[in-house]
KELOMAR-312344 format. One record per residue (C-alpha): x, y, z; residue in one letter. Coordinates in steps of 0.001 Angstrom, whole numbers, plus 500000, padded with zeros to 6 digits. Layout:
! residues N
rec u: X	v: Y	w: Z	r: A
...
This chain:
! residues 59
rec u: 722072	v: 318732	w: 622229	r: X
rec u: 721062	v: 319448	w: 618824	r: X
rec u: 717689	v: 317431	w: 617451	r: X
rec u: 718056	v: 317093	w: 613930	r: X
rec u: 714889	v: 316075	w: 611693	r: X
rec u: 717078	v: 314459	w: 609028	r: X
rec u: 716913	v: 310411	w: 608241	r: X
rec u: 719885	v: 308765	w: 609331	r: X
rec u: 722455	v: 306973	w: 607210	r: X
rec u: 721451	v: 303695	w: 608468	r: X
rec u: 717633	v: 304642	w: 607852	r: X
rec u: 718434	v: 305656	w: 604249	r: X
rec u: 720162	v: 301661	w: 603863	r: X
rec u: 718033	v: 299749	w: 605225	r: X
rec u: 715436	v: 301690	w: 602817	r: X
rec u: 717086	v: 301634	w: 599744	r: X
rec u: 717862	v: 297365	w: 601054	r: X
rec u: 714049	v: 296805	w: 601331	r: X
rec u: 713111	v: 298608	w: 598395	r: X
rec u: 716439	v: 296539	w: 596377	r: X
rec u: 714813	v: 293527	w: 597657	r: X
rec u: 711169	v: 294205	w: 596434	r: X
rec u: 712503	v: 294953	w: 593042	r: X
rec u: 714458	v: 292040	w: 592770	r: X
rec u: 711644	v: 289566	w: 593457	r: X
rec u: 709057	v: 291468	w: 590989	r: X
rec u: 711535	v: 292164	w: 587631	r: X
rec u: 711741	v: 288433	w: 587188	r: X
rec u: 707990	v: 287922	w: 587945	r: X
rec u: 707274	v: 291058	w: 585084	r: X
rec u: 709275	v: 289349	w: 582447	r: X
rec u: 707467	v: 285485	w: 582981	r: X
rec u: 704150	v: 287266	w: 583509	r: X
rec u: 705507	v: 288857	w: 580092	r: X
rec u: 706352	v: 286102	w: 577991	r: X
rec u: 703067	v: 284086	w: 578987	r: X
rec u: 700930	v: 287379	w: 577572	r: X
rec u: 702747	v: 287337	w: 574408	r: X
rec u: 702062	v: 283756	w: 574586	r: X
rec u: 698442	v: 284072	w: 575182	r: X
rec u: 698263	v: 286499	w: 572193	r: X
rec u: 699618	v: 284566	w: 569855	r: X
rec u: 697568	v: 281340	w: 570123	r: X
rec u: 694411	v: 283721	w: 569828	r: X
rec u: 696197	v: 285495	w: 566686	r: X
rec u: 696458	v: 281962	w: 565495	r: X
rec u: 693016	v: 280919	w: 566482	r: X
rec u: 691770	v: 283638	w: 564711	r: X
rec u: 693204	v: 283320	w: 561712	r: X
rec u: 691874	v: 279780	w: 561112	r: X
rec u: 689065	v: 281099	w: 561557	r: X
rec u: 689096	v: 283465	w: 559339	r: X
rec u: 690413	v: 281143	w: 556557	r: X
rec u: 687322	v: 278369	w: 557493	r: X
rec u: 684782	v: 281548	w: 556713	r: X
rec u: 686537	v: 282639	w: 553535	r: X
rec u: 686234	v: 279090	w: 552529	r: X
rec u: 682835	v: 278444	w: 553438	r: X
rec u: 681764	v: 281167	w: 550845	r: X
């Protein structure tokens, strides 16, 4: 009988399942881990510029 070193078919699915899987949990998880950075940057744009606009004023 002939040993062959090669991945199987099945091998190569169930792979390709798992990996599927993974990916499917973590692109939603990017885009809400995403949308709370842009978040995050804007309230500090916005904290900044008030306080940029208090120290012009105080001159």
């Amino acid at each position: 009988m002939k040993h062959s070193s090669a991945f199987t078919f099945i091998e190569v699915l169930i792979t390709v399942a798992i990996i599927s899987t993974l990916i499917a949990i973590a692109i939603p998880r990017f885009f809400e881990l995403q949308a709370t950075s842009n978040d995050t940057s804007a309230w500090a744009d916005a904290k900044n510029s008030i306080n940029i606009l208090a120290a012009s004023k105080a001159r």
